[in-house]
BAFI-3210 file (N, C-alpha, C; in Angstrom, 3 decimals, decimal comma, padded with zeros to 6 digits):
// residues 280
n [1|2|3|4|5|6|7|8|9|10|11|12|13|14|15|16|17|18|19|20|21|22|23|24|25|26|27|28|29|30|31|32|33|34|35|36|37|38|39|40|41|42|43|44|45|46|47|48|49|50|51|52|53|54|55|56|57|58|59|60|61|62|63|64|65|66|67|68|69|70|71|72|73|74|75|76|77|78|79|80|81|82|83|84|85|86|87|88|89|90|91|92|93|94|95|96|97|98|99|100|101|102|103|104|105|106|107|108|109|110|111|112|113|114|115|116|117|118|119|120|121|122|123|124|125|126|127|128|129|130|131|132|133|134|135|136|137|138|139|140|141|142|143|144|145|146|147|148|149|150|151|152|153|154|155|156|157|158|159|160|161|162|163|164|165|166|167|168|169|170|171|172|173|174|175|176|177|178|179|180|181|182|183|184|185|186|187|188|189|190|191|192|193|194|195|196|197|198|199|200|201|202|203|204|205|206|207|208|209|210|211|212|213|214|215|216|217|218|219|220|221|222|223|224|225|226|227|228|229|230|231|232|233|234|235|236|237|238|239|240|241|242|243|244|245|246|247|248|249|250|251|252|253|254|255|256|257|258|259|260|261|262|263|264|265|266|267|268|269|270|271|272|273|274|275|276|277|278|279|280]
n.u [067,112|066,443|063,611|062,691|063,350|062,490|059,668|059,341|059,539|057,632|055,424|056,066|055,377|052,358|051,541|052,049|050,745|048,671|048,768|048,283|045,734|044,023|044,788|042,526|040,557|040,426|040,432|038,015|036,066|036,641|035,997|032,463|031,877|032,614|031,255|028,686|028,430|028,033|025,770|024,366|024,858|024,393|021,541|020,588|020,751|019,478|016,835|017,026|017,003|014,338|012,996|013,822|012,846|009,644|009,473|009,654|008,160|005,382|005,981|005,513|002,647|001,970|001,991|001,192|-001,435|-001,556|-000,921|-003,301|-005,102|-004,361|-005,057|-007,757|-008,814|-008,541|-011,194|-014,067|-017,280|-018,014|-017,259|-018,120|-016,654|-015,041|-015,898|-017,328|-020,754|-023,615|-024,493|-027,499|-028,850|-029,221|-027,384|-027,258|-025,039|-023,547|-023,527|-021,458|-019,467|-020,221|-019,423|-017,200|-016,619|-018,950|-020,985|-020,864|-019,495|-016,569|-015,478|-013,191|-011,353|-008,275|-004,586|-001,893|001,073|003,132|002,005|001,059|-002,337|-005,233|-006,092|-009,285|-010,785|-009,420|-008,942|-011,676|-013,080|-012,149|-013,769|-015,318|-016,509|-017,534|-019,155|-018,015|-016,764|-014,094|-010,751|-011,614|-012,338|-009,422|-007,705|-008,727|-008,684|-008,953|-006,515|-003,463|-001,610|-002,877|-003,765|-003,355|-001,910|000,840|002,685|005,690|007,151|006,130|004,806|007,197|009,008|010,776|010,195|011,000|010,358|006,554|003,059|-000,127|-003,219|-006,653|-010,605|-013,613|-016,984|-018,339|-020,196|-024,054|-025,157|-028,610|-031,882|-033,606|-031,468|-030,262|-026,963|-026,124|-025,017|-023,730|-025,488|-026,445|-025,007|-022,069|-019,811|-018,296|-016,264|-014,230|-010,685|-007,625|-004,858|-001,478|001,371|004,422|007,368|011,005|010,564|010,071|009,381|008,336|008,374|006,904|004,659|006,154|007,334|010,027|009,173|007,014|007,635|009,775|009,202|008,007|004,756|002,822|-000,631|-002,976|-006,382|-008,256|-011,147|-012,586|-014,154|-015,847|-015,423|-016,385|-014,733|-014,573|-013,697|-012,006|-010,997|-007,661|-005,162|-006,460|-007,022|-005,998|-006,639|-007,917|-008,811|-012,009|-013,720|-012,477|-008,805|-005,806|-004,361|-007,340|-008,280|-010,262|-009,957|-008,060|-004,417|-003,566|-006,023|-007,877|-009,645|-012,785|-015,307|-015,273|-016,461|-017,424|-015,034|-014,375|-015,916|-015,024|-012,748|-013,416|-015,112|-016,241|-014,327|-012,287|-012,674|-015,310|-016,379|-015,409|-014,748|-012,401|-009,977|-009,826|-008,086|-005,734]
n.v [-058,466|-056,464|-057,126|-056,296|-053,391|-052,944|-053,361|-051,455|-049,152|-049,160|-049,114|-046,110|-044,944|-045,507|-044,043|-041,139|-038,000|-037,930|-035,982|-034,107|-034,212|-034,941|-032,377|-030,572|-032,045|-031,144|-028,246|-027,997|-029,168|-026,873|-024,618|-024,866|-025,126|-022,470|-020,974|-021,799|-020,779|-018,277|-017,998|-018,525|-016,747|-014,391|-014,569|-014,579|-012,248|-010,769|-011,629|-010,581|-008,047|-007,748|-008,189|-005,618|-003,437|-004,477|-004,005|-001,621|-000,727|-000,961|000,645|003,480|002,566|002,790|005,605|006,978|006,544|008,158|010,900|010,920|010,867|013,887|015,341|014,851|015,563|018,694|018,830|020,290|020,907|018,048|014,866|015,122|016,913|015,296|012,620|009,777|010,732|009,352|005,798|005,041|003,167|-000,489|-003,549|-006,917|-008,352|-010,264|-010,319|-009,619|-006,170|-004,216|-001,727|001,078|002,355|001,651|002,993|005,331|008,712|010,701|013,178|014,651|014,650|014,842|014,708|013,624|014,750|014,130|013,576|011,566|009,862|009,879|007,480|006,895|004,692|002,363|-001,264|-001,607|-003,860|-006,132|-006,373|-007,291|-006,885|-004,345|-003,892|-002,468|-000,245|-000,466|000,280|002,839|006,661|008,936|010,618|013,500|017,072|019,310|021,182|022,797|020,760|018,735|016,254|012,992|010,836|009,284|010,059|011,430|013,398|014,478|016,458|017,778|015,615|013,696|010,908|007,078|006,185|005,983|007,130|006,040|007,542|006,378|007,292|005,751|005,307|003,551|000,558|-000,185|-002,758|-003,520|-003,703|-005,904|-007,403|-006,372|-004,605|-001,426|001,920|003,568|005,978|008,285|009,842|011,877|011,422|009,433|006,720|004,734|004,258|004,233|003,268|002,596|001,878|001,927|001,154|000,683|004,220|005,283|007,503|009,914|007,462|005,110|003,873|002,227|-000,172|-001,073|000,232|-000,558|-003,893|-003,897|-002,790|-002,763|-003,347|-002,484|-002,640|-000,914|-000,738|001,172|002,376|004,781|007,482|010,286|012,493|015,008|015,858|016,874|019,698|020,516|023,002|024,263|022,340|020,274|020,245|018,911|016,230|013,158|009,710|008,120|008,601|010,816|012,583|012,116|009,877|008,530|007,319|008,316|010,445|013,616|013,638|015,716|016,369|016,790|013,951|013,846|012,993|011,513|009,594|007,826|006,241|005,782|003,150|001,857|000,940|-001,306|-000,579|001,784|004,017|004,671|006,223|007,424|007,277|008,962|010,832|009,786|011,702|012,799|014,779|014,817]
n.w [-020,206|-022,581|-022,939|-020,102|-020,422|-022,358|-021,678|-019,746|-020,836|-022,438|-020,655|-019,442|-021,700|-021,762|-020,079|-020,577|-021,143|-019,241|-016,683|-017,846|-018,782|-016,592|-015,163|-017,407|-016,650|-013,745|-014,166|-016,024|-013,740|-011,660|-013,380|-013,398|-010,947|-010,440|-011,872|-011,499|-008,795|-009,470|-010,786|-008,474|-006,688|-008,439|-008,306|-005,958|-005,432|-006,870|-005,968|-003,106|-004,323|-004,998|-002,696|-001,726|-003,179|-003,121|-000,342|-000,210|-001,930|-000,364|001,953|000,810|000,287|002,475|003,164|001,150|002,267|004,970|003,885|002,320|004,422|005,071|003,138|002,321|004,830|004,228|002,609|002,411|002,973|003,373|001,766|-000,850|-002,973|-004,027|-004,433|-006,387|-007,721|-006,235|-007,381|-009,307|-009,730|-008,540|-007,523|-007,966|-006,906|-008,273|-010,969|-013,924|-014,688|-017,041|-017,927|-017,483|-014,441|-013,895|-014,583|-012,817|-012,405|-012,868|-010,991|-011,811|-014,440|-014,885|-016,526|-014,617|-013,392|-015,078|-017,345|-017,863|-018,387|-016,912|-014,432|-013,595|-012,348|-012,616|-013,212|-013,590|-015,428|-013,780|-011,667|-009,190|-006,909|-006,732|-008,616|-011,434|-010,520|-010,020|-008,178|-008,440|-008,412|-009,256|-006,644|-006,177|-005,103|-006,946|-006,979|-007,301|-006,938|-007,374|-010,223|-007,504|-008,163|-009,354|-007,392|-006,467|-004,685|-001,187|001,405|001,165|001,246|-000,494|-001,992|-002,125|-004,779|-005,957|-005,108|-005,856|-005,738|-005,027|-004,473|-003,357|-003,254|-000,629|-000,686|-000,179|002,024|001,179|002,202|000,143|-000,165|-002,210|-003,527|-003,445|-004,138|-001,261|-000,138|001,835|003,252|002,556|004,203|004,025|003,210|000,348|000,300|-001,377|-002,019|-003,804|-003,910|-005,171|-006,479|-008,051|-008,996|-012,285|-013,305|-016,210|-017,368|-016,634|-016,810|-019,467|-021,013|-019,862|-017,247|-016,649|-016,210|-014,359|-011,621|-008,502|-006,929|-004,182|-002,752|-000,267|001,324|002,855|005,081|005,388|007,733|008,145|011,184|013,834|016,255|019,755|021,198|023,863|025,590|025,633|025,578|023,997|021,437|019,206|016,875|015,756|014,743|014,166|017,512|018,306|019,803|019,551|018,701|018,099|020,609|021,636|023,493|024,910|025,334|026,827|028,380|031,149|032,989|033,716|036,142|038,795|040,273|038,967|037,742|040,608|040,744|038,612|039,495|041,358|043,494|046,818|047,523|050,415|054,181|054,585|051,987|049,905|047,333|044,061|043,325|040,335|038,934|040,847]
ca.u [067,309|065,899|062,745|062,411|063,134|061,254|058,297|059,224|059,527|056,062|054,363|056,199|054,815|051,436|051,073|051,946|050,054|047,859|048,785|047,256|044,037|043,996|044,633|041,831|039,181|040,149|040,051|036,487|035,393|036,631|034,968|031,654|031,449|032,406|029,918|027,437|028,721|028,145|024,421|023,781|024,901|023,038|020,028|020,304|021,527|018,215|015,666|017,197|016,721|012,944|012,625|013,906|011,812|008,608|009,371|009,421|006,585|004,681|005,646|004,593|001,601|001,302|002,852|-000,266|-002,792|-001,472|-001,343|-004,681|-006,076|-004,249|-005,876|-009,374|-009,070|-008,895|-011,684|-014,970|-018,097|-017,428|-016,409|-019,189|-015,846|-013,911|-016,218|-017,767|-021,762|-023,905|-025,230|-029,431|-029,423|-028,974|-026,412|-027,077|-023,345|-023,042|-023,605|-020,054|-019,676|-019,674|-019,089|-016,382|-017,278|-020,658|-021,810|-020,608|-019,400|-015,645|-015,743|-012,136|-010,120|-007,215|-003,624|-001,037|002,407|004,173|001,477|000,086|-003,481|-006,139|-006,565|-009,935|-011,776|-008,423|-009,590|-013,048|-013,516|-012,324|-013,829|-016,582|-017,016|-017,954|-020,413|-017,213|-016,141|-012,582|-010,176|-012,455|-011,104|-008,286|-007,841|-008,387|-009,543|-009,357|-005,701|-002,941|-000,833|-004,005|-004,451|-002,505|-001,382|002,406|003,000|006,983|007,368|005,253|004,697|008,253|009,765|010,663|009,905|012,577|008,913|005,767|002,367|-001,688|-004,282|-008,219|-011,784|-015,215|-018,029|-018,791|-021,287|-024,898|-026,590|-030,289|-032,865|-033,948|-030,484|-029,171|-026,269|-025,888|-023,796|-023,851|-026,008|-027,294|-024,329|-020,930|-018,892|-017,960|-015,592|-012,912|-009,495|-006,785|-003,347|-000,872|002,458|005,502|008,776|011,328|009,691|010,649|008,605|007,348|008,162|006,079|003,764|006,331|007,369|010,667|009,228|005,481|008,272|010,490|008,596|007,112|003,585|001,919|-001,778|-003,651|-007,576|-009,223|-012,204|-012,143|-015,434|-015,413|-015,942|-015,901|-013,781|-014,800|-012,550|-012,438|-009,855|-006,128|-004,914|-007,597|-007,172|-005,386|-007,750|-007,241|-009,997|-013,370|-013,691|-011,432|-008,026|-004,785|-004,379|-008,202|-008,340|-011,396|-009,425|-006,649|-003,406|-003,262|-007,237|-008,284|-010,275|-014,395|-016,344|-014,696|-017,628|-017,467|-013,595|-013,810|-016,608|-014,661|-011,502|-013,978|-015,180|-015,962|-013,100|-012,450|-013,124|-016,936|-017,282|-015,024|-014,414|-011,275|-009,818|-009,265|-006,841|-004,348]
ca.v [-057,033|-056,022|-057,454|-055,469|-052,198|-052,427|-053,221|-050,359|-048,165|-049,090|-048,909|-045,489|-044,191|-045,482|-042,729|-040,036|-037,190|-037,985|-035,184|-032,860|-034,911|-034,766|-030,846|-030,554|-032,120|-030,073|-027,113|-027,986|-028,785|-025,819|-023,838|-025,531|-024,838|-021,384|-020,475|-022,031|-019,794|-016,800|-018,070|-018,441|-015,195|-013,376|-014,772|-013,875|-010,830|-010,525|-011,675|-009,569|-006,304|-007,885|-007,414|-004,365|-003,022|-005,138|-003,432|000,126|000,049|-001,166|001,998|004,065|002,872|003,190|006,977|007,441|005,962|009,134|011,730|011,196|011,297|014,829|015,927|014,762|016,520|019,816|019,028|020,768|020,418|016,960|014,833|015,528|017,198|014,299|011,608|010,120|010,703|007,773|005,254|004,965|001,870|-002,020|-004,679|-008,326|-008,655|-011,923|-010,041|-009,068|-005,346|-004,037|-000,194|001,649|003,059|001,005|004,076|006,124|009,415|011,312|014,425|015,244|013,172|015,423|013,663|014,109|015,832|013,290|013,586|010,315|009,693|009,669|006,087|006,438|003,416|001,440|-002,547|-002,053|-004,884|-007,271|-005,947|-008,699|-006,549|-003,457|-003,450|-001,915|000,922|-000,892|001,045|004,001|007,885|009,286|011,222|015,055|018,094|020,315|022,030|022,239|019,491|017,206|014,685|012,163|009,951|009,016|011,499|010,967|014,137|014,157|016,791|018,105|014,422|012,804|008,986|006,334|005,594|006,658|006,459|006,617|007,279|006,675|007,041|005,260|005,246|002,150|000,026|-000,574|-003,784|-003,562|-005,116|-006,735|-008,190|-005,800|-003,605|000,062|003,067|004,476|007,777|008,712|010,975|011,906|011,310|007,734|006,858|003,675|004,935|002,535|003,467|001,738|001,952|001,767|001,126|001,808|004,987|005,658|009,301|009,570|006,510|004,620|002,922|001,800|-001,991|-001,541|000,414|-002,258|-004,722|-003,959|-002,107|-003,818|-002,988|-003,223|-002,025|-000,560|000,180|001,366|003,069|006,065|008,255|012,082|012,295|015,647|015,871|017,307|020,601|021,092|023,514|024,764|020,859|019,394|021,085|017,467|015,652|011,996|009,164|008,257|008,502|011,925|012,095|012,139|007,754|007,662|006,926|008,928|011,420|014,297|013,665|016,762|016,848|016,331|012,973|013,663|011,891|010,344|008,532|006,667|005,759|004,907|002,217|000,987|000,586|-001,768|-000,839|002,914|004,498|004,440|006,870|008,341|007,523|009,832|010,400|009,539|012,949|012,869|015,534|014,725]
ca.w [-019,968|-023,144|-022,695|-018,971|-020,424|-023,272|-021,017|-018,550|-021,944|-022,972|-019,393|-019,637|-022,721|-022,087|-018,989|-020,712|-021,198|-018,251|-015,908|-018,716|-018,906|-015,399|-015,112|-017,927|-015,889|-012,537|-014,847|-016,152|-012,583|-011,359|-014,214|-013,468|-009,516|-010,244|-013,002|-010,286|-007,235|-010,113|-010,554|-007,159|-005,902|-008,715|-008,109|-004,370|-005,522|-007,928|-004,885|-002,011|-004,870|-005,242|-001,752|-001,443|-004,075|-002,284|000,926|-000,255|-002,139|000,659|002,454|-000,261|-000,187|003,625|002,773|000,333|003,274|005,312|002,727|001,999|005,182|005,351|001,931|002,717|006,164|004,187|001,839|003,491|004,358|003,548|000,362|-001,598|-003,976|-004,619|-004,520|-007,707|-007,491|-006,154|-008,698|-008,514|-009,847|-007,362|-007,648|-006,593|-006,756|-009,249|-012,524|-014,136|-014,672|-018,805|-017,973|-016,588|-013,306|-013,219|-014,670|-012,188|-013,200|-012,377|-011,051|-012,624|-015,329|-015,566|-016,641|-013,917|-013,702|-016,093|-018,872|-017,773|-018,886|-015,363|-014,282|-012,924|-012,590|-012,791|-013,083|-013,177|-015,373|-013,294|-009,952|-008,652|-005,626|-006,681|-009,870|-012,152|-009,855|-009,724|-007,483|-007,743|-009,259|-008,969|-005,660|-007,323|-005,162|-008,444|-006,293|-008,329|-006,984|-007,856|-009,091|-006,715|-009,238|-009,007|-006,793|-006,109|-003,506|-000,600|002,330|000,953|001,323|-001,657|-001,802|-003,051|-005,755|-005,758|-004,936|-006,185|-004,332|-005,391|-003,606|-004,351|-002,266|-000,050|-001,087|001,036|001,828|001,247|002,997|-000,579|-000,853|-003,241|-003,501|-003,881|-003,242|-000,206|-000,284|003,110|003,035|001,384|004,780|004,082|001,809|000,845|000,322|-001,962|-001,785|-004,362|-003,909|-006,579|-006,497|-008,132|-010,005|-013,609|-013,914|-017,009|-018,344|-015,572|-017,898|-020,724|-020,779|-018,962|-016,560|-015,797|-015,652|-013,517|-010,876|-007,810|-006,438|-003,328|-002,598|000,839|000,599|003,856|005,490|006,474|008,042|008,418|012,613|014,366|017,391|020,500|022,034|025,325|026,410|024,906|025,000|023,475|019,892|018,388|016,555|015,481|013,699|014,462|018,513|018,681|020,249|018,557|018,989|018,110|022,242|022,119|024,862|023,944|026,142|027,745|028,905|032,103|032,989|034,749|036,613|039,795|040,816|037,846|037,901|041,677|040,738|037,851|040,406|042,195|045,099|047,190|048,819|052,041|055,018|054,191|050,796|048,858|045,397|043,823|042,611|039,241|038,909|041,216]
c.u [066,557|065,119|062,030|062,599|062,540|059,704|058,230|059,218|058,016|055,117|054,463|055,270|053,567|050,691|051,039|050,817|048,811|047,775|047,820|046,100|043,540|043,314|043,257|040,449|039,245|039,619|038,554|035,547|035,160|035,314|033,649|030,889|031,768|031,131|028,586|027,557|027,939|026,609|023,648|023,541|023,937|021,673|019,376|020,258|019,560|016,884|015,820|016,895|015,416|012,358|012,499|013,121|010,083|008,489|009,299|008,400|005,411|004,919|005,672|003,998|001,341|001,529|001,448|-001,205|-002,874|-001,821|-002,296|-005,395|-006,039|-005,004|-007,372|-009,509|-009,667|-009,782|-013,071|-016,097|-017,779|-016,743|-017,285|-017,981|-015,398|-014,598|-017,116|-019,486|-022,382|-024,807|-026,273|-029,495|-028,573|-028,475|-026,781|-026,325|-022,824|-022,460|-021,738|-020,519|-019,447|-019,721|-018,277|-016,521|-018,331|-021,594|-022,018|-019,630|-017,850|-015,767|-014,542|-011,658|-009,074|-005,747|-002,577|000,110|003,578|003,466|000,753|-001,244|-004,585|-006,330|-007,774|-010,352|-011,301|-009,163|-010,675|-013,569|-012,962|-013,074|-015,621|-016,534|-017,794|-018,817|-019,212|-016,682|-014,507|-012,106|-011,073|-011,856|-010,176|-008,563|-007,474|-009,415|-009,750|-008,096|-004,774|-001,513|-001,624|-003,754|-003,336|-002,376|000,096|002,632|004,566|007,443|005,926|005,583|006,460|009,829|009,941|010,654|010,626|011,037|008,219|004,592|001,091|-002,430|-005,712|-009,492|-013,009|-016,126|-018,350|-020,104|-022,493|-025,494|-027,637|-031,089|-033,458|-033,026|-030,041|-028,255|-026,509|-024,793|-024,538|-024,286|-026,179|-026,394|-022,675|-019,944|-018,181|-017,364|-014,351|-011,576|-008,432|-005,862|-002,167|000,670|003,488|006,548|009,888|010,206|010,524|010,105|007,524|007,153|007,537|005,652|004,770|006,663|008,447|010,159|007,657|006,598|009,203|010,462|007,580|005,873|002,560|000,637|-002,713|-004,862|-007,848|-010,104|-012,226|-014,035|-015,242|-016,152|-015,363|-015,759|-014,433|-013,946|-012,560|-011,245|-008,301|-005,863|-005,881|-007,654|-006,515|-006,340|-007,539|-008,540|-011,090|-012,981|-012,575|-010,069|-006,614|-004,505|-006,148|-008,632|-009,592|-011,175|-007,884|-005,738|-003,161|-004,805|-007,370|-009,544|-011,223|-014,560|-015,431|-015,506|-017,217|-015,637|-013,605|-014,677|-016,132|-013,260|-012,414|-014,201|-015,222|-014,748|-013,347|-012,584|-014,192|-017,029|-016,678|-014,835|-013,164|-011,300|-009,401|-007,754|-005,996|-003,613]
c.v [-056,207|-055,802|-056,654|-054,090|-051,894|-052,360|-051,971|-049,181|-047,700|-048,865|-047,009|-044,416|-044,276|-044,648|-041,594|-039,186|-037,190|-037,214|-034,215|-033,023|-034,122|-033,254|-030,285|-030,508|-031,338|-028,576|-026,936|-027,812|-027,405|-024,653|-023,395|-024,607|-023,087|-020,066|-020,813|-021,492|-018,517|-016,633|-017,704|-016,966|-013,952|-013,438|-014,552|-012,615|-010,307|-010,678|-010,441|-007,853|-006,208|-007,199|-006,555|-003,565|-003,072|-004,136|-001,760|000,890|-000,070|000,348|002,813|004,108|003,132|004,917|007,323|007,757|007,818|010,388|012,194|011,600|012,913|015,782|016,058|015,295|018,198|020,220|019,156|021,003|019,252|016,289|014,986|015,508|016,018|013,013|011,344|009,938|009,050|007,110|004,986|003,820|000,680|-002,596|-005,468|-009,245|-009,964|-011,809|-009,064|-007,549|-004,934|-002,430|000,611|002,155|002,707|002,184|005,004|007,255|010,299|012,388|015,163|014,125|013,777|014,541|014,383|014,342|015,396|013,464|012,056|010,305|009,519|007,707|005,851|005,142|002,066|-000,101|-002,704|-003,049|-005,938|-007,147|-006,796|-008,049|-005,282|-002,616|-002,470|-000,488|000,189|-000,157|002,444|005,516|008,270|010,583|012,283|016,155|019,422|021,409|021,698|021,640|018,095|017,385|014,048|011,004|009,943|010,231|010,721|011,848|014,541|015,075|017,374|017,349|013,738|011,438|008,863|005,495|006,136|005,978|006,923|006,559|007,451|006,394|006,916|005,228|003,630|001,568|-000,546|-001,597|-003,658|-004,805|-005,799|-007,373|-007,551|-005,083|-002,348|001,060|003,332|005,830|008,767|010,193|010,855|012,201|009,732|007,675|005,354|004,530|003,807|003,613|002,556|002,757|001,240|001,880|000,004|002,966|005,768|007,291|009,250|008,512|005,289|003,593|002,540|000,382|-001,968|-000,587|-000,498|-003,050|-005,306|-003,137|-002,935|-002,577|-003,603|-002,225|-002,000|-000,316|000,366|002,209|004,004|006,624|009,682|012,321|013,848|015,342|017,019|018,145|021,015|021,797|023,549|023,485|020,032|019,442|019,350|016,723|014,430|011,251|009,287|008,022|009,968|011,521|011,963|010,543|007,196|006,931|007,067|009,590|012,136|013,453|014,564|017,417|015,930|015,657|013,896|012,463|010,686|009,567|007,504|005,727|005,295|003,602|001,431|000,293|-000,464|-001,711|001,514|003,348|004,870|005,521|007,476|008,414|008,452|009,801|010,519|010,927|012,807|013,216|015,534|013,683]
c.w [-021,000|-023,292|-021,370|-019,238|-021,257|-022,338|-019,911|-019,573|-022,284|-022,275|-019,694|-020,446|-022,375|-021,314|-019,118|-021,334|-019,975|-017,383|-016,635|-018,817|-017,253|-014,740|-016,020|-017,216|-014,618|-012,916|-014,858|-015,156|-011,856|-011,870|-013,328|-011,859|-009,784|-011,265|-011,545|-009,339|-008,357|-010,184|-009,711|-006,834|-006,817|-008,852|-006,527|-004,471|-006,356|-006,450|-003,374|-002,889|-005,201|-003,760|-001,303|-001,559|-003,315|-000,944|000,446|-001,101|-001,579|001,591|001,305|-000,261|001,698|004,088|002,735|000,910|004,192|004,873|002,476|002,644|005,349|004,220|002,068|003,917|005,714|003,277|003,117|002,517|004,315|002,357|-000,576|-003,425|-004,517|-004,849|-006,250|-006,831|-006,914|-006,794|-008,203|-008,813|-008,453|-008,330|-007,026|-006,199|-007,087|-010,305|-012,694|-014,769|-016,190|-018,930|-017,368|-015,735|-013,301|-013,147|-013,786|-012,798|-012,195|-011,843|-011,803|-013,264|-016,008|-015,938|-015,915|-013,810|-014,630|-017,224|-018,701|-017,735|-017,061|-015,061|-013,467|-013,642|-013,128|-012,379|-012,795|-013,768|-015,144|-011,801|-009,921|-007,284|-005,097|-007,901|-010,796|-011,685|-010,205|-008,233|-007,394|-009,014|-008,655|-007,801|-006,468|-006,535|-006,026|-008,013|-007,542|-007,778|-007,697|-009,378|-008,529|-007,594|-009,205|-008,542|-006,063|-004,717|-002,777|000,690|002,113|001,460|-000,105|-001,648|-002,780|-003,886|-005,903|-005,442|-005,806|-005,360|-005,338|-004,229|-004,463|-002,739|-001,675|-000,922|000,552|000,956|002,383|001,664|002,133|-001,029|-001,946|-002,909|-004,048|-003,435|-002,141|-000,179|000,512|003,223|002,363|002,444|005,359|002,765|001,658|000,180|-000,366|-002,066|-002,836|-004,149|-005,009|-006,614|-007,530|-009,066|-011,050|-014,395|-015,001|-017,611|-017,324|-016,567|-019,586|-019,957|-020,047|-017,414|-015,910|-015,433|-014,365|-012,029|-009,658|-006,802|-005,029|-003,246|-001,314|000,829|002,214|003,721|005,511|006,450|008,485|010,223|013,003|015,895|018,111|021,054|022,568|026,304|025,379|024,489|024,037|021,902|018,946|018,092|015,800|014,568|014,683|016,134|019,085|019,530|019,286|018,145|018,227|019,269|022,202|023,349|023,441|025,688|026,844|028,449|030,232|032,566|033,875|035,197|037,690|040,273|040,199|037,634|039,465|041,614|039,893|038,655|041,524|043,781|045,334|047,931|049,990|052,599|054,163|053,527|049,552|047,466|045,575|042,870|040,974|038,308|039,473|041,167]
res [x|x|x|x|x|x|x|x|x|x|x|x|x|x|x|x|x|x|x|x|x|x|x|x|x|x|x|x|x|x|x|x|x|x|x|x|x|x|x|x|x|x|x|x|x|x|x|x|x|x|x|x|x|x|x|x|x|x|x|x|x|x|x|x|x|x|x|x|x|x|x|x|x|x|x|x|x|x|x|x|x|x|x|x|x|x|x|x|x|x|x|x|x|x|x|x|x|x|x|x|x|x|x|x|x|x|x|x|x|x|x|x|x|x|x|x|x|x|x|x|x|x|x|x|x|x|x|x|x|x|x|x|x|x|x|x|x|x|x|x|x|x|x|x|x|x|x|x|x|x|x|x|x|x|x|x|x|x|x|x|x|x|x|x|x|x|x|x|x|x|x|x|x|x|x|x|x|x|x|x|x|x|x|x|x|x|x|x|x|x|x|x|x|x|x|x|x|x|x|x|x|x|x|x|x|x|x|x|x|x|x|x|x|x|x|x|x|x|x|x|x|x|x|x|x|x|x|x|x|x|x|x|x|x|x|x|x|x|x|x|x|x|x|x|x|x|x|x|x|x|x|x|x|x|x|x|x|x|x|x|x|x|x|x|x|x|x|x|x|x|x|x|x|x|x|x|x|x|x|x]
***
């Protein structure tokens, strides 16, 4: 008897404290998985506010693209104003560029409504495409909203960022294989658009605001095309080919030439040959 409860004494003792061990390690586990749910979620939490960011400075810059075209619409006879002059010397587009603007010259380098410094000729030395133009100057018809440099309110919209806008002259290929500006005339132009989000104002350019700021960038064409107006409707004027769409037609003008529309409908119309009325 003694012998059986000492051994049921000693089994006893040798279990205890084991629930607490036990509880210890569920604890820890616990911990563990919930520190890692806390990770997770703020790192979803961190990429879905990248995106956000990503996506709205993409419209921004497709904001800018607009903007501009409405600015350069009201610059006349053509851009002659805003553009930088065109360089006399050829590019045979290998040689890296060692002058800011490839020795092309600003027409304005004012600093815009924050006190920020002009960024023409932003990354011209890395630009392998355009003899050190970079992005070009800063969009500036000498008005006094210009220059377009973080411009945060827009057409009396305010943007959740902002945007820049710069123009450089195309470049021409020569029949000796070199490059040059484009001279022939000053109604050709490329157009870059950067978009910025979020926007910190003036403090744009300090380290928490480069950092934490996402950037997307738009460049297009654009050509100065007059539009044809033929009648009250017709007054809407759109890109190259006229037309509010760029159709090359307004929406409210009335189509010519039934000959030519009943031959593209294959074939003459029937009884004696008629034309297809246009207008009705």
């Amino acid at each position: 008897m003694r012998d059986v409860r000492n051994g049921r004494r000693a089994k006893g003792e040798s279990e205890s404290g084991f629930a607490l061990i036990l509880a210890i390690l569920a604890l820890m586990l616990l911990t563990t998985l919930g520190l890692a749910m806390a990770t997770i979620t703020s790192t979803e939490l961190q990429i879905a506010t990248n995106y956000r960011w990503s996506q709205q400075a993409l419209y921004n810059a497709e904001a800018g693209v607009e903007v501009g075209k409405i600015i350069l619409r009201s610059v006349q006879p053509d851009w002659t104003a805003v553009l930088p002059g065109a360089r006399g010397g050829t590019w045979n587009g290998t040689t890296s560029p060692s002058l800011s603007g490839g020795g092309a010259a600003a027409v304005y380098s004012r600093a815009d409504s924050w006190g920020n410094p002009s960024r023409n000729f932003e990354s011209w030395n890395c630009d392998q495409k355009g003899n050190g133009m970079g992005y070009g100057v800063v969009l500036d018809d000498g008005g006094a909203n210009a220059p377009y440099q973080y411009v945060s309110t827009a057409i009396g919209q305010n943007l959740n960022g902002a945007f820049t806008l710069w123009v450089r002259r195309p470049l021409n290929f020569r029949s000796d294989a070199q490059l040059a500006d484009y001279s022939a005339d000053n109604s050709n132009m490329v157009l870059v658009a950067e978009g910025i989000a979020p926007f910190t104002g003036g403090n744009i350019t300090s380290a928490f605001g480069t950092t934490n700021r996402a950037v997307q960038l738009i460049e297009v064409s654009l050509s100065r095309a007059t539009t044809t107006i033929s009648g009250n409707c017709g007054s809407r004027s759109g890109q190259v080919g006229g037309g509010a769409l760029g159709a090359g037609f307004g929406g409210c003008e009335s189509i010519s030439g039934g000959a030519a529309i009943t031959a593209a409908l294959a074939g003459q119309a029937s009884g004696g040959g008629a034309e297809l009325n246009p207008n009705q």
